[in-house]
C-alpha positions in Angstrom: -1.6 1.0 -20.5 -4.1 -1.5 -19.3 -3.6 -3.5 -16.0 -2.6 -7.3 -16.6 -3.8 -9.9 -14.6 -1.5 -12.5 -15.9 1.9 -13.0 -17.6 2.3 -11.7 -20.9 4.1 -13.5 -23.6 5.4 -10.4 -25.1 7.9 -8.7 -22.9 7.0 -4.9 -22.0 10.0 -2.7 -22.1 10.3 -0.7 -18.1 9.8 2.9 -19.7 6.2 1.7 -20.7 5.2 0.0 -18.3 3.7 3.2 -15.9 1.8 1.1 -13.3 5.6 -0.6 -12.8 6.6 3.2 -12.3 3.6 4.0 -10.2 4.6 0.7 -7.9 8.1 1.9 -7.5 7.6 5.3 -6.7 5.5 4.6 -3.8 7.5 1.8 -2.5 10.6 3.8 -2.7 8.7 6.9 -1.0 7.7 4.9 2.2 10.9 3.2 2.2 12.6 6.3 2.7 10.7 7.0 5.0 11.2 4.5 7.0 14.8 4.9 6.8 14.6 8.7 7.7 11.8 8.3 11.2 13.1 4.8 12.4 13.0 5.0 15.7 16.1 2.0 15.7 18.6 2.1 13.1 20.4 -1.0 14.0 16.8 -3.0 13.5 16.2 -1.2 10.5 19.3 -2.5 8.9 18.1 -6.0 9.8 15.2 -6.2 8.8 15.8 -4.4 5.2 18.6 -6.6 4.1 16.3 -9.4 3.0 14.3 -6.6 1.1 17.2 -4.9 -0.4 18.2 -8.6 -1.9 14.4 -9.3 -3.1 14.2 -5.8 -4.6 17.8 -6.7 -6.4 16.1 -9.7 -7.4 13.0 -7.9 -9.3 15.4 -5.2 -10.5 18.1 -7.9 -12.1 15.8 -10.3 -13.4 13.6 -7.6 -15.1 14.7 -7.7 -18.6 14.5 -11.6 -19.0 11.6 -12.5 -16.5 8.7 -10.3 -16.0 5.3 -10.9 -13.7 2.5 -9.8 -14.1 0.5 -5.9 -12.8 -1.5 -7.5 -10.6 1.8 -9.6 -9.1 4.3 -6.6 -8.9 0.6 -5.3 -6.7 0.7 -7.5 -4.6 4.9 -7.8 -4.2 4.8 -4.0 -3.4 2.0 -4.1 -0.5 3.8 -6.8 1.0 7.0 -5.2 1.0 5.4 -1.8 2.5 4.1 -4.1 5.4 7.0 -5.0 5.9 9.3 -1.9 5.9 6.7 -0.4 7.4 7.0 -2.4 10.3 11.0 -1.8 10.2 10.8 1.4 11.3 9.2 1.0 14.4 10.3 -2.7 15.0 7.2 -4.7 15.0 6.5 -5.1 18.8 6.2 -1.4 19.0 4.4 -0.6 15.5 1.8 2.3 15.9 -0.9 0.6 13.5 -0.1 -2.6 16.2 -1.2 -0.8 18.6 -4.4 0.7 17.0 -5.1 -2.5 16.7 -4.8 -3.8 19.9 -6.5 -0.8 21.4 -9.3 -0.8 19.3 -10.1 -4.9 19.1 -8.8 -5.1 23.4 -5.9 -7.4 22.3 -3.5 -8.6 24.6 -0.5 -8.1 22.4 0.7 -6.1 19.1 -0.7 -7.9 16.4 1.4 -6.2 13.3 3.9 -8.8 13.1 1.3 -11.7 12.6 0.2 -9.3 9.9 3.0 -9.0 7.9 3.5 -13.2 8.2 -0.1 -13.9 7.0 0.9 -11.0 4.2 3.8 -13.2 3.5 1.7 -16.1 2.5 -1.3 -14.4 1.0 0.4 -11.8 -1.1 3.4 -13.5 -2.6 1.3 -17.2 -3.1 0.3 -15.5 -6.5 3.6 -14.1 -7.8 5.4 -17.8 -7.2 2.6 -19.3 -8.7 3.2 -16.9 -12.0 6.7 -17.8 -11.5 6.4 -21.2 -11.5 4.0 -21.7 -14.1 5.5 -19.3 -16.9 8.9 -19.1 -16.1 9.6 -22.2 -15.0 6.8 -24.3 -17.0 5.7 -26.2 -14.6 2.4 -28.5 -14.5 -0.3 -26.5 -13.2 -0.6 -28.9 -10.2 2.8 -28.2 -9.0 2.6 -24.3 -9.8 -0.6 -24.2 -6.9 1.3 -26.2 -4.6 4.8 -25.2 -4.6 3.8 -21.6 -3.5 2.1 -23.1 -0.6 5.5 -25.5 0.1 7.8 -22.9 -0.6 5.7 -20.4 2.1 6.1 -23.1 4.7 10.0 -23.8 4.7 10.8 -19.8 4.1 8.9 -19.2 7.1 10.3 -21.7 8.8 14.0 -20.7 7.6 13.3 -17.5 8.2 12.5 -18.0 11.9 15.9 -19.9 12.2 17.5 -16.5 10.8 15.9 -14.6 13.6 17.5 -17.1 16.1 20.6 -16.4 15.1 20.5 -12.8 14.6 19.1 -12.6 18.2 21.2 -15.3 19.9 24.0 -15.5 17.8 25.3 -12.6 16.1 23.6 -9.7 17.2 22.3 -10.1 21.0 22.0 -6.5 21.7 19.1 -6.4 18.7 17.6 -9.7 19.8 14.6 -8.9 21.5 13.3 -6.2 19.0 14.3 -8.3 15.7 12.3 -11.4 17.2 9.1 -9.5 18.5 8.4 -12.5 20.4 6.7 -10.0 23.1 6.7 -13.1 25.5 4.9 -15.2 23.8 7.1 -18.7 23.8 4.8 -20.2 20.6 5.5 -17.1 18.7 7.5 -18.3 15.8 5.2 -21.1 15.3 2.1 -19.3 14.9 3.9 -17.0 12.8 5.0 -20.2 10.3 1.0 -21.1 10.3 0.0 -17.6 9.6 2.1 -17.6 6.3 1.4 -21.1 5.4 -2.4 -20.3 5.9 -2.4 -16.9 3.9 -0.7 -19.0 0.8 -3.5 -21.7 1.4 -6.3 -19.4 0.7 -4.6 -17.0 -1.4 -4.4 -20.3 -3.7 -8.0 -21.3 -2.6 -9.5 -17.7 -3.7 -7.7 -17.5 -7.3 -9.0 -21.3 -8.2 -12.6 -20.2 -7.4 -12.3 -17.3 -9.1 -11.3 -19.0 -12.3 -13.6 -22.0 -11.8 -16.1 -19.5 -11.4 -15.3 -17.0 -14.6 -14.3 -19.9 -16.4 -10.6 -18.4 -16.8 -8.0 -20.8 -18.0 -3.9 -20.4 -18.8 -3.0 -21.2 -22.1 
């Protein structure tokens, strides 16, 4: 089955769609992994319930509303990112601290990862949601992504005050990551908003440059 770039018009049923097989099987593999070496359960449970209500989403809205390959792609890396960093909690991720080691960081850089991943991988998928689904004008389809990145990461940062300060003190330091850095949850909202930014900026010079067009 070839790879689509874009929404089809014609709905493909799940049992022939293999890449949407292929995409699932690897997400669910490192998601159970995740779930069987996390190093704190409590943490783990936190940060998955957002993904276990996104993956509901996909799974629900399936039959009526579909996205494109390349889209269900990029929804999967992101969502590895991010379970990925669950296990470990984010402060303390492994592939952090390669990264701090080998670029002589002064902190562990995977959380900033996985909010720039935010905006960078799902700016397509809302864009295909917004312009096929939705039928939106093609202006508003490029900037709502970019919007919509900005006041979930924003939302999402008041989440993580409450989880931390409100309802679950005990998990608050390892949910928020903040590893003492008081502008943390800003540059984490400009991370996301700038990943959406030139996630849009890439695919409109790529179809300025092929001369690609939506019908």
């Amino acid at each position: 089955m070839p790879f689509t770039l874009a929404i089809s018009k014609t709905r493909t049923p799940l049992k022939s769609n293999y890449w949407i097989w292929i995409f699932m099987l690897v997400f669910t593999g490192i998601w159970i992994s995740t779930f069987i070496g996390t190093s704190d359960m409590n943490n783990w449970v936190l940060e998955n319930t957002l993904t276990v209500l996104f993956t509901l989403f996909l799974i629900f809205s399936f039959k009526r509303y579909q996205f494109s390959d390349l889209s269900y792609l990029l929804i999967t890396i992101y969502l590895c990112l991010h379970v990925y960093g669950s296990k470990y909690t984010y402060a303390e991720n492994p592939f952090g601290y390669y990264l701090q080691d080998y670029f002589h960081t002064s902190r562990n850089h995977y959380d900033r990862i996985v909010h720039f991943s935010f905006g960078f991988l799902l700016a397509y998928p809302m864009r295909e949601m917004f312009l096929a689904w939705i039928k939106l004008p093609k202006f508003a389809s490029w900037a709502l992504p970019i919007e919509i990145t900005l006041s979930v990461s924003a939302f999402y940062e008041l989440i993580e005050w409450a989880v931390a300060d409100v309802f679950f003190k005990a998990q608050g330091d390892a949910y928020l990551g903040t590893q003492g850095d008081i502008w943390d949850a800003q540059k984490d909202i400009f991370l996301a908003f700038s990943g959406a930014i030139l996630a849009t900026t890439i695919v409109t010079v790529i179809k300025r440059v092929f001369n690609l067009y939506e019908k």
